[in-house]
Backbone bond lengths (Angstrom), bond angles and torsions (degrees), N, CA, C in turn:
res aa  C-N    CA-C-N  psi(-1)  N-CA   C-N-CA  omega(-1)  CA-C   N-CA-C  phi
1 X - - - 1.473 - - 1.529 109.77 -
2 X 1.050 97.86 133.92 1.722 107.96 -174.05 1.897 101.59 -66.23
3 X 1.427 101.57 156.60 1.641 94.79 162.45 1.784 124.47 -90.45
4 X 1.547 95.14 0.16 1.729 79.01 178.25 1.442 98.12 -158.27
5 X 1.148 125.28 125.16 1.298 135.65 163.12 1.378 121.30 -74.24
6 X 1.771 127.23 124.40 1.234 123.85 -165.73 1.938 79.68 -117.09
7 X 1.407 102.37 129.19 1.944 112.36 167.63 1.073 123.39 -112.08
8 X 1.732 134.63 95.98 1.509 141.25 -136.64 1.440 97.09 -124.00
9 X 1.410 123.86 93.78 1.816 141.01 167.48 1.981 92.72 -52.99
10 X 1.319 98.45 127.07 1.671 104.41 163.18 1.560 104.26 -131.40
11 X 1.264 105.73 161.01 1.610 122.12 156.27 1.513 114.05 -175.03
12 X 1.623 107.43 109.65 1.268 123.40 162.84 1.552 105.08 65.79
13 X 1.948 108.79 41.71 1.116 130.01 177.45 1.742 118.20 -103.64
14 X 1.032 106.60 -12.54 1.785 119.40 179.89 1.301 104.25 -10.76
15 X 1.568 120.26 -68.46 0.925 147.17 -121.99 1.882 91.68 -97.04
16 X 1.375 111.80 -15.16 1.607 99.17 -170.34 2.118 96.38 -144.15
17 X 0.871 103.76 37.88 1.472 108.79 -171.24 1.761 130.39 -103.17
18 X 1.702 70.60 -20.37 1.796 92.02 -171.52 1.653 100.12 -51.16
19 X 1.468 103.01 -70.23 1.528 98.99 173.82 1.030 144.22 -34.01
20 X 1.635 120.20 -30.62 1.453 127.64 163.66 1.389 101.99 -76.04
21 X 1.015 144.89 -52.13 1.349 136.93 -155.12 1.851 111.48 -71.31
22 X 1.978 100.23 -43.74 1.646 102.64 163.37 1.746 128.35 -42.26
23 X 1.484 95.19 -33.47 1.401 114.71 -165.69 1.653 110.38 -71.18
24 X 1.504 106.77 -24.51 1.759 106.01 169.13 1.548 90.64 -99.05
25 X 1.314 136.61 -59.38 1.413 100.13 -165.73 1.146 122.43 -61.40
26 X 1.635 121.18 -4.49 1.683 104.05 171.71 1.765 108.53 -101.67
27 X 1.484 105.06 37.43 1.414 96.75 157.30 1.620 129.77 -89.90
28 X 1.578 94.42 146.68 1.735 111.84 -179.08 1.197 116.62 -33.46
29 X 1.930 118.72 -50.50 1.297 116.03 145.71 1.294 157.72 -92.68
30 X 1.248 98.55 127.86 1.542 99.91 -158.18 1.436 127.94 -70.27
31 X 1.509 126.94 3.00 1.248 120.05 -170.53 1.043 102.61 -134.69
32 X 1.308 99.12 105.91 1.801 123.35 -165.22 1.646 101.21 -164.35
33 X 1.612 98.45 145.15 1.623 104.47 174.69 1.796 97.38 -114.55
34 X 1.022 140.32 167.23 1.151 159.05 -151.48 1.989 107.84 -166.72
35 X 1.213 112.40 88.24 1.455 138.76 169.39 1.123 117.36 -62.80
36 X 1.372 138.04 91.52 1.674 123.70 177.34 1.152 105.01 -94.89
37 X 1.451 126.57 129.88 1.486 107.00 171.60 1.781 95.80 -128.60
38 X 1.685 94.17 131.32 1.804 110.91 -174.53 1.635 87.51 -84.66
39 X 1.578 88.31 117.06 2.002 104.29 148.59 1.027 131.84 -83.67
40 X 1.266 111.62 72.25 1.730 122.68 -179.00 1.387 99.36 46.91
41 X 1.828 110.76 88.87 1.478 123.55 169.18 1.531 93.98 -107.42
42 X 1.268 104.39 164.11 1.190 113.49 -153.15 1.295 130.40 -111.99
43 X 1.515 139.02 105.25 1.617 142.57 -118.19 1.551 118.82 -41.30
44 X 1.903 119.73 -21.12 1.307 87.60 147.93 1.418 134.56 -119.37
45 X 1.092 116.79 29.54 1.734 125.87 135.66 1.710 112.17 -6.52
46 X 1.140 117.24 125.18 1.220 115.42 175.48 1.401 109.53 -120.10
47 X 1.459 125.48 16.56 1.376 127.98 -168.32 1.869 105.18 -54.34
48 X 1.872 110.40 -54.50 1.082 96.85 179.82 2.290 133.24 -54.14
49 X 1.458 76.46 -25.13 1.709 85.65 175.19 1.467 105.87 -70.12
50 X 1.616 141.42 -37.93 1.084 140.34 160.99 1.270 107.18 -19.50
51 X 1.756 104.64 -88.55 1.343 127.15 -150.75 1.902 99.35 -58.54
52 X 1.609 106.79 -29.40 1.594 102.64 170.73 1.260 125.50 -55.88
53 X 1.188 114.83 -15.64 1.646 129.56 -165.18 1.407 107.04 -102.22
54 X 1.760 130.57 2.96 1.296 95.45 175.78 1.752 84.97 -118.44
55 X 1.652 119.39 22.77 1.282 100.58 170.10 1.815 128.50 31.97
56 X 1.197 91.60 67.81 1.350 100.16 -176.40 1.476 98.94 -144.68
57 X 1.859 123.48 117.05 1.273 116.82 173.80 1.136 148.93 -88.60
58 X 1.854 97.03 17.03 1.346 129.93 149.41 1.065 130.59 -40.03
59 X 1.445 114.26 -46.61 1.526 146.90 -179.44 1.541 121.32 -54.39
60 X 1.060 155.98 90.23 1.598 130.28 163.68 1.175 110.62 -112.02
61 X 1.363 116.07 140.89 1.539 141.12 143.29 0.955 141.66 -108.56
62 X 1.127 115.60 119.42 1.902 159.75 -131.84 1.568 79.17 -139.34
63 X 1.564 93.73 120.54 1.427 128.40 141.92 1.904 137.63 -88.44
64 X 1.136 97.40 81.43 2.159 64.31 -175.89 1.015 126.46 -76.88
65 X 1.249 109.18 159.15 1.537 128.91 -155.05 1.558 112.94 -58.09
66 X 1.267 111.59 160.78 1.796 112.73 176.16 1.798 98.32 -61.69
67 X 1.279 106.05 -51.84 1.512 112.07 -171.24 1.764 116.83 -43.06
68 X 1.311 102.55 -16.34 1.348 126.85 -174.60 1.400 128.65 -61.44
69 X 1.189 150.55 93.70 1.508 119.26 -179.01 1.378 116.94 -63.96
70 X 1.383 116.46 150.39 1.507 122.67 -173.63 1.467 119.79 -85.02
71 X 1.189 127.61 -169.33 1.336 136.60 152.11 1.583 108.75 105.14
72 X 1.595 127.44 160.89 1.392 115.86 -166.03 1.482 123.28 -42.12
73 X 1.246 99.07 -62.97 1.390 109.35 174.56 1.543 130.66 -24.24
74 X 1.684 107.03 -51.89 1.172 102.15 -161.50 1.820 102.66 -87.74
75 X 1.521 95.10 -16.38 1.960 109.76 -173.84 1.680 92.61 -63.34
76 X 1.180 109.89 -45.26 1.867 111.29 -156.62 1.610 97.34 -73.76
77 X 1.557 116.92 -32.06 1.574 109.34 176.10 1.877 119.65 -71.04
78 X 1.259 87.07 -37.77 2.162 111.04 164.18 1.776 101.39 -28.37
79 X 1.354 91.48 -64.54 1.762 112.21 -150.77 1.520 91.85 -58.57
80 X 1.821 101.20 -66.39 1.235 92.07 -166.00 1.366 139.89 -47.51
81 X 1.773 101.34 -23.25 1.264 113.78 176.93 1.739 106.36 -52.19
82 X 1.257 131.82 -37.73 1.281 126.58 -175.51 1.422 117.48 -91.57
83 X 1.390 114.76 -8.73 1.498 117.75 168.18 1.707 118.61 -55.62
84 X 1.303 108.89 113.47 1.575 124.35 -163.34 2.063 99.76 -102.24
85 X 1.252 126.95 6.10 1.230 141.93 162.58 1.143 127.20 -93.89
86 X 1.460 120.09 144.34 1.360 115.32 -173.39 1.549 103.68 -82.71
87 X 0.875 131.28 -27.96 1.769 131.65 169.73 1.757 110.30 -108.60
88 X 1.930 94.16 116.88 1.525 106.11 167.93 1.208 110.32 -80.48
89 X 0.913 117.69 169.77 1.852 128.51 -178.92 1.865 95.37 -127.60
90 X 0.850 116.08 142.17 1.613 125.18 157.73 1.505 115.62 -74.97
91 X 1.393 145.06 132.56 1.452 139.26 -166.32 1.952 81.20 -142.20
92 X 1.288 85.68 160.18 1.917 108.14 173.60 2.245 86.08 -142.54
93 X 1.653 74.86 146.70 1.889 76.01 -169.69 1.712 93.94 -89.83
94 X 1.137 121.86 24.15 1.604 119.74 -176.25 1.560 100.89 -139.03
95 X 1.326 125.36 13.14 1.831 99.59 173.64 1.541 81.58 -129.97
96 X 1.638 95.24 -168.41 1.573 117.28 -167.73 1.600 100.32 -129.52
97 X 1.950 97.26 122.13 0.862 103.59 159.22 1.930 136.53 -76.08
98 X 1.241 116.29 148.26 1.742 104.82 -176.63 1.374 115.33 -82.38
99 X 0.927 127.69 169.51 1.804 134.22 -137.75 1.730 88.44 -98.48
100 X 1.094 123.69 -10.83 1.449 128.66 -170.88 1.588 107.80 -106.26
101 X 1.719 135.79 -48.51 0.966 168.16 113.33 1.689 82.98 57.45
102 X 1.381 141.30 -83.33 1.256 151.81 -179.95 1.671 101.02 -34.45
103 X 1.802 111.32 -86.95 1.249 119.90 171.67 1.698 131.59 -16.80
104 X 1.546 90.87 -65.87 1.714 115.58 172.22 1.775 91.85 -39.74
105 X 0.899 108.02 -95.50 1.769 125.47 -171.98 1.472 116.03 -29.24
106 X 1.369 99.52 -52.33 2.011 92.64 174.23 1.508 107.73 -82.74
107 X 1.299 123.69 -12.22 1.687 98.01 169.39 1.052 90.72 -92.41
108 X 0.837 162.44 -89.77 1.802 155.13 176.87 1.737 93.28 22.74
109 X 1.383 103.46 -80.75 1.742 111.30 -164.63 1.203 117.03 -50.36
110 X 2.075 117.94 -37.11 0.799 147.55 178.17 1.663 103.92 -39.48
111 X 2.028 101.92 -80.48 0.856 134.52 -147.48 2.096 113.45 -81.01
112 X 1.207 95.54 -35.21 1.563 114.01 178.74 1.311 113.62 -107.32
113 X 1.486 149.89 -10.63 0.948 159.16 118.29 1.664 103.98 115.31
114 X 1.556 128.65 29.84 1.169 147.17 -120.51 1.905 80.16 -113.05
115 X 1.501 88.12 160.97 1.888 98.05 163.37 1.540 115.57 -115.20
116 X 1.367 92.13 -10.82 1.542 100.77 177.30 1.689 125.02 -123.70
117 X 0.926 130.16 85.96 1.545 133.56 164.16 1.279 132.81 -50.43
118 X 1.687 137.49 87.45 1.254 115.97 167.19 1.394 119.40 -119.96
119 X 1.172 128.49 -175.93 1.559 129.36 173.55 1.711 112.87 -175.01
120 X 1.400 94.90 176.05 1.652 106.28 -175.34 1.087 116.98 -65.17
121 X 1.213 138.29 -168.06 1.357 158.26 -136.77 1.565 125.09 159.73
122 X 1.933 125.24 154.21 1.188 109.72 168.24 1.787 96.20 -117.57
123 X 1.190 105.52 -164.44 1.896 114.59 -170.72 1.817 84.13 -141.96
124 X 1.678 89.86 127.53 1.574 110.72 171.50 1.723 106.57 -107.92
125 X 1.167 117.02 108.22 1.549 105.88 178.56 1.595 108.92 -114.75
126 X 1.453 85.11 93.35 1.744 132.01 -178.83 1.163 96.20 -20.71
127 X 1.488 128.95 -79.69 1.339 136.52 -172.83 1.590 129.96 -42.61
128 X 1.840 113.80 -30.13 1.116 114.32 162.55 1.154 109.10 -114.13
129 X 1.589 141.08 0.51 1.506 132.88 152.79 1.614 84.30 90.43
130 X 1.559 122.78 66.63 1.359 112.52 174.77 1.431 96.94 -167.66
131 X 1.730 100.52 122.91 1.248 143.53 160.58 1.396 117.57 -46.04
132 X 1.036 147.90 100.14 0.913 164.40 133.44 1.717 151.63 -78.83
133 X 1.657 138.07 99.28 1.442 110.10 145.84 1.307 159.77 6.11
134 X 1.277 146.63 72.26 1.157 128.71 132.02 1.771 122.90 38.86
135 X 1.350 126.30 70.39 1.673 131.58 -174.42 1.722 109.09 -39.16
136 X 1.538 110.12 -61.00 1.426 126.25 170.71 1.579 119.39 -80.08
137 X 1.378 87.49 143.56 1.862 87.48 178.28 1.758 135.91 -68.00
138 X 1.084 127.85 129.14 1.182 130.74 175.50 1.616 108.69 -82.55
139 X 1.171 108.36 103.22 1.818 122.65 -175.03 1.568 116.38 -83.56
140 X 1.471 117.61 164.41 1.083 114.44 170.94 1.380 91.82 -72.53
141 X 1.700 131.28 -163.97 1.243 159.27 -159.38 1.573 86.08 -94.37
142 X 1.507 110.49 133.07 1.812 131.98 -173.46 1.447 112.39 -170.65
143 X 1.282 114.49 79.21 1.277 109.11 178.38 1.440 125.89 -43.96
144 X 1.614 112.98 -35.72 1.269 122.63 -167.59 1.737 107.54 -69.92
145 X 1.311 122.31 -29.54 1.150 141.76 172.51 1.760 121.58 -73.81
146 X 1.861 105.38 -28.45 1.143 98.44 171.72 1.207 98.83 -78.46
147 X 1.082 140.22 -56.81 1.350 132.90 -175.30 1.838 125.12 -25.54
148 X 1.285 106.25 -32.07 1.388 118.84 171.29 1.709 110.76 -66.59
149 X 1.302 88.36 -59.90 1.388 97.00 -149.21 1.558 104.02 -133.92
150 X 1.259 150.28 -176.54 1.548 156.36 -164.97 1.519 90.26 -154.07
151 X 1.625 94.19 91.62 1.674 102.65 171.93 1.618 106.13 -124.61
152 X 1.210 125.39 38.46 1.564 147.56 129.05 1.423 133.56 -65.38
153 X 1.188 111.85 84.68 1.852 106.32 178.74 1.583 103.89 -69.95
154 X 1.536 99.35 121.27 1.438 124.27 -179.87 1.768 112.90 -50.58
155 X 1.436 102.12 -45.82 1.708 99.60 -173.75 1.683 112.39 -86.72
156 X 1.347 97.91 16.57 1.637 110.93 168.28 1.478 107.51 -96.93
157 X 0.928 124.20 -24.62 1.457 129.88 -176.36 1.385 120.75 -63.72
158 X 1.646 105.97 135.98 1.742 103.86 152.38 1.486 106.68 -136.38
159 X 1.277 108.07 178.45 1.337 115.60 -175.99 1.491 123.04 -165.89
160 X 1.155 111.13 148.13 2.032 112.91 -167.42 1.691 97.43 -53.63
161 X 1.295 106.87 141.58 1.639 109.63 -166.39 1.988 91.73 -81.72
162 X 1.369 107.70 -38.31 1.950 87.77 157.52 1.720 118.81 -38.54
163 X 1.409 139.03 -35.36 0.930 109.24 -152.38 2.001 92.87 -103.62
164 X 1.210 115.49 -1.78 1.715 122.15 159.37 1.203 100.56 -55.04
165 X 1.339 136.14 -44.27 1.432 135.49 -172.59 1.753 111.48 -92.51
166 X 0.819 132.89 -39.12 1.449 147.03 169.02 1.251 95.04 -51.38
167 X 1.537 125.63 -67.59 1.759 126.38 -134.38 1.925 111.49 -139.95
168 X 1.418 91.68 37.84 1.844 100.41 -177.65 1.161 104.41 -27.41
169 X 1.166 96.06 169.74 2.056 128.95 162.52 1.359 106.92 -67.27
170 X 1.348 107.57 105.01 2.024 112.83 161.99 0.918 99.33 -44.70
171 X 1.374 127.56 125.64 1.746 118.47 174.38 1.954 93.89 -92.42
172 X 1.254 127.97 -17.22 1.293 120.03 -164.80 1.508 99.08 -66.79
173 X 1.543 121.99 -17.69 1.675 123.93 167.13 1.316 112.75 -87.06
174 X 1.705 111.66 82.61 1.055 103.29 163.30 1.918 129.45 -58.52
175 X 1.307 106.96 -27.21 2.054 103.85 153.53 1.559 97.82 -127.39
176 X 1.360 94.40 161.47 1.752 87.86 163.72 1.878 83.80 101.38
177 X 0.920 102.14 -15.97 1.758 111.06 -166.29 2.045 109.81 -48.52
178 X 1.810 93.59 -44.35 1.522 99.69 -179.87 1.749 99.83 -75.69
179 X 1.091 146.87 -45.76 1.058 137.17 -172.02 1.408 112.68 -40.73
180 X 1.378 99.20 -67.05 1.919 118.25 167.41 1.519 119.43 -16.36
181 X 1.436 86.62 -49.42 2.017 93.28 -173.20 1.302 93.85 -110.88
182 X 1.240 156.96 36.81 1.395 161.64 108.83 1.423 99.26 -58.26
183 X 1.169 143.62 -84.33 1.208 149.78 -136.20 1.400 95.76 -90.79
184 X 1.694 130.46 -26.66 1.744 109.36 150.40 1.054 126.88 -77.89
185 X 1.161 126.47 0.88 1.574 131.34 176.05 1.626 115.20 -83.22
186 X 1.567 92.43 -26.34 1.622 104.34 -172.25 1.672 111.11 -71.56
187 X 1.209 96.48 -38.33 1.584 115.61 -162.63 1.346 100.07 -100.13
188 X 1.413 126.29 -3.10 1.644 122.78 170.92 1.910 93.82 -91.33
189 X 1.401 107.08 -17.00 1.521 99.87 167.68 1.898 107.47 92.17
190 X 1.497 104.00 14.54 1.563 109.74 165.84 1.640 119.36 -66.15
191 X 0.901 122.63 164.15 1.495 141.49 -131.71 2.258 87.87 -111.82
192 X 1.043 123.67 95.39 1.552 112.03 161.48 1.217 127.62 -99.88
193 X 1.294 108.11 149.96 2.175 103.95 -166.30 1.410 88.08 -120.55
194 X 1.377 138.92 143.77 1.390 155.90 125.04 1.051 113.06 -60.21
195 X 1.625 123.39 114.66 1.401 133.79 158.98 1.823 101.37 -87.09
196 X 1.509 91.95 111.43 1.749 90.37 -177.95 2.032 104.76 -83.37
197 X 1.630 115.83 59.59 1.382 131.49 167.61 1.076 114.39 -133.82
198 X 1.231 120.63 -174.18 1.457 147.34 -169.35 1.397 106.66 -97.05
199 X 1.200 143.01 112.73 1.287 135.09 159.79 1.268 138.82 -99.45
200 X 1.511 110.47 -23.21 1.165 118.28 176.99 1.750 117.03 -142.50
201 X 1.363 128.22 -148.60 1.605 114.68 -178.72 1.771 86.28 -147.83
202 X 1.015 119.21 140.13 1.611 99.01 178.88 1.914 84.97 -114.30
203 X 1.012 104.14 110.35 1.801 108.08 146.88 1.772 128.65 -28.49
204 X 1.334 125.60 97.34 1.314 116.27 166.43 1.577 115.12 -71.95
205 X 1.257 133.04 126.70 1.625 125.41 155.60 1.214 103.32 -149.83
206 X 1.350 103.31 177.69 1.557 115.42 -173.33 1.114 122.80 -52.62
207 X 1.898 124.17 -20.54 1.369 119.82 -166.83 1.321 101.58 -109.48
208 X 1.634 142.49 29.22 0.955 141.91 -173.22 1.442 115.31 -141.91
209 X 1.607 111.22 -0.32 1.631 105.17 173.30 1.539 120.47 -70.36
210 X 1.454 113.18 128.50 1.441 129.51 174.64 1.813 99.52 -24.92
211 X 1.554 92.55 140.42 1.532 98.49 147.81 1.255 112.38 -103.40
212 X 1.164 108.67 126.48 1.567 126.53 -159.43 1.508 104.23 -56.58
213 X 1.493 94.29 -89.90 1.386 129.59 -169.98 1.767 109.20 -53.41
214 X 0.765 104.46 -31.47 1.696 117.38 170.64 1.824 116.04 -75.19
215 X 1.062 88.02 -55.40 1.664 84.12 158.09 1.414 129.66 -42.64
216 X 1.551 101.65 -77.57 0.762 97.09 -178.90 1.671 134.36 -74.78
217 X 1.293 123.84 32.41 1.276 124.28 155.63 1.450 99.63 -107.98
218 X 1.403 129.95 -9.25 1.378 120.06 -179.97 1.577 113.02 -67.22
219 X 1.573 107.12 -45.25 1.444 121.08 147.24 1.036 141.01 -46.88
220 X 1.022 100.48 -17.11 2.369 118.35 165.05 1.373 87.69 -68.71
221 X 1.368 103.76 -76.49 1.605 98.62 -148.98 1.133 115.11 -57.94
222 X 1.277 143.26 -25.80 1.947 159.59 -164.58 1.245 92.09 -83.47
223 X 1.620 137.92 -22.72 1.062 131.04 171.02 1.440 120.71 -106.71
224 X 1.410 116.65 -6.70 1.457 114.59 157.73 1.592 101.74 -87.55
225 X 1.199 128.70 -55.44 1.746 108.12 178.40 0.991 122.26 -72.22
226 X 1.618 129.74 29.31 1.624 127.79 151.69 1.347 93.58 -117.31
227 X 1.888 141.46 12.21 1.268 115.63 140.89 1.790 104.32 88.62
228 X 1.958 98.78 15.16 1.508 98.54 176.85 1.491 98.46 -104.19
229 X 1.600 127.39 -19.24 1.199 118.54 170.26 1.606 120.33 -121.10
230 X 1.248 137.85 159.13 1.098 144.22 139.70 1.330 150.76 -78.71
231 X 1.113 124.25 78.75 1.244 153.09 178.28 1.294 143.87 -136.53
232 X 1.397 119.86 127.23 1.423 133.57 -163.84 1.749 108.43 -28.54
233 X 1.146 123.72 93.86 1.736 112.68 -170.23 1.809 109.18 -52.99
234 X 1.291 92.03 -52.10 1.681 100.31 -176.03 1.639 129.78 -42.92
235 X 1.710 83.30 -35.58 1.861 85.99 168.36 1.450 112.14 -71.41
236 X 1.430 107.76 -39.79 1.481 118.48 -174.79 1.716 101.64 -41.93
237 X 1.402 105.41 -69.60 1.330 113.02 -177.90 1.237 120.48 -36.43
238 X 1.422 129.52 -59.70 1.204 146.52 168.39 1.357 112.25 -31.30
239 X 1.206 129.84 -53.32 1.598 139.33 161.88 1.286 124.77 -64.02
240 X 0.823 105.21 -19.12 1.666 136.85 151.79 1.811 118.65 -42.75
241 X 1.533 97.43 -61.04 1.476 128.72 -154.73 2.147 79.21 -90.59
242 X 0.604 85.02 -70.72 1.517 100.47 -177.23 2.126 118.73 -28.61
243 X 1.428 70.93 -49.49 1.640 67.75 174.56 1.241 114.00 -100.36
């Protein structure tokens, strides 16, 4: 059994994946499986011919089924189902993981005895070839602060593969989805560690800018049904439906 399971959501990514996928096999540690699971990509998608090409049986790709509903949520609960490690890793099939990224995380689990793993990150914006920071701060662990705001980058994350089974992906969040299971994890009273490093690179491009306004009512509501805000849910929803 590997020590760390990496679970990588695709759709109709073939074409830009190589790089994420190089980025775990050129990690420091070597005993790691890496799960791709395709969300209904689309027949000529070549993602699976990719992942055939670096012949490595580290690797699996997991399709879910047509019968399946799609979208992050339900892909990241898919994966985990096949994660054979006691620590998942969070993967995006478009950024770059760091060559340490594995290491960092299991002495972390090792060493702090935590259920939750997160840490920093930089932003590559592809189009002008520029390195960049993070605008908002990446904090140690503050409940009072998550409650404000979701200052956890999701593809920094790992977590005890018990709590994949304990505490799935709301699939009814189609975005906003990692906040959801951040903010039940918080209030079920699990254990989070801050790695004060860099773990990964998140890619800026055109097919990955936030929906703003949608978000952030997805974040209304995750904070009226944990009872940190007050407000009419139904309108929430409605704006919801709307956008």
């Amino acid at each position: 059994m590997s020590k760390i399971s990496f679970v990588m959501p695709t759709k109709n990514r073939g074409d830009i994946i190589k790089d994420s996928i190089e980025s775990i096999v050129e990690q420091s540690e070597n005993d790691w499986e890496l799960i791709i699971v395709d969300d209904h990509s689309d027949s000529g998608d070549k993602t699976k011919d990719m992942i055939g090409s670096f012949n490595d049986n580290r690797i699996v790709y997991v399709r879910m089924p047509d019968k399946f509903a799609g979208g992050i949520p339900m892909a990241r609960n898919f994966g985990n189902i096949f994660a054979r490690s006691e620590i998942i890793a969070v993967c995006d099939s478009d950024d770059l993981n760091f060559s340490d990224r594995a290491r960092v995380t299991i002495d972390a689990f090792d060493k702090f005895q935590c259920d939750v793993f997160y840490a920093k990150y930089d932003i590559w914006e592809k189009e002008k070839n520029i390195v960049r920071e993070r605008k908002s701060p990446i904090i140690p662990f503050n409940l009072e602060k998550l409650k404000e705001h979701n200052y956890i980058p999701h593809v920094s994350v790992a977590y005890k593969r018990s709590i994949a089974y304990d505490f799935p992906y709301n699939s009814f969040f189609r975005i906003g989805e990692d906040y959801e299971l951040l903010t039940r994890l918080a209030k079920a009273g699990k254990k989070f560690y801050f790695y004060d490093g860099k773990v990964f690179r998140y890619v800026l491009h055109g097919s990955n800018i936030s929906e703003g306004k949608r978000l952030d009512n997805q974040d209304k509501l995750i904070k009226i049904i944990r009872g940190w805000e007050k407000e009419d849910k139904n309108k929430i929803l409605n704006e919801i439906i709307k956008t």
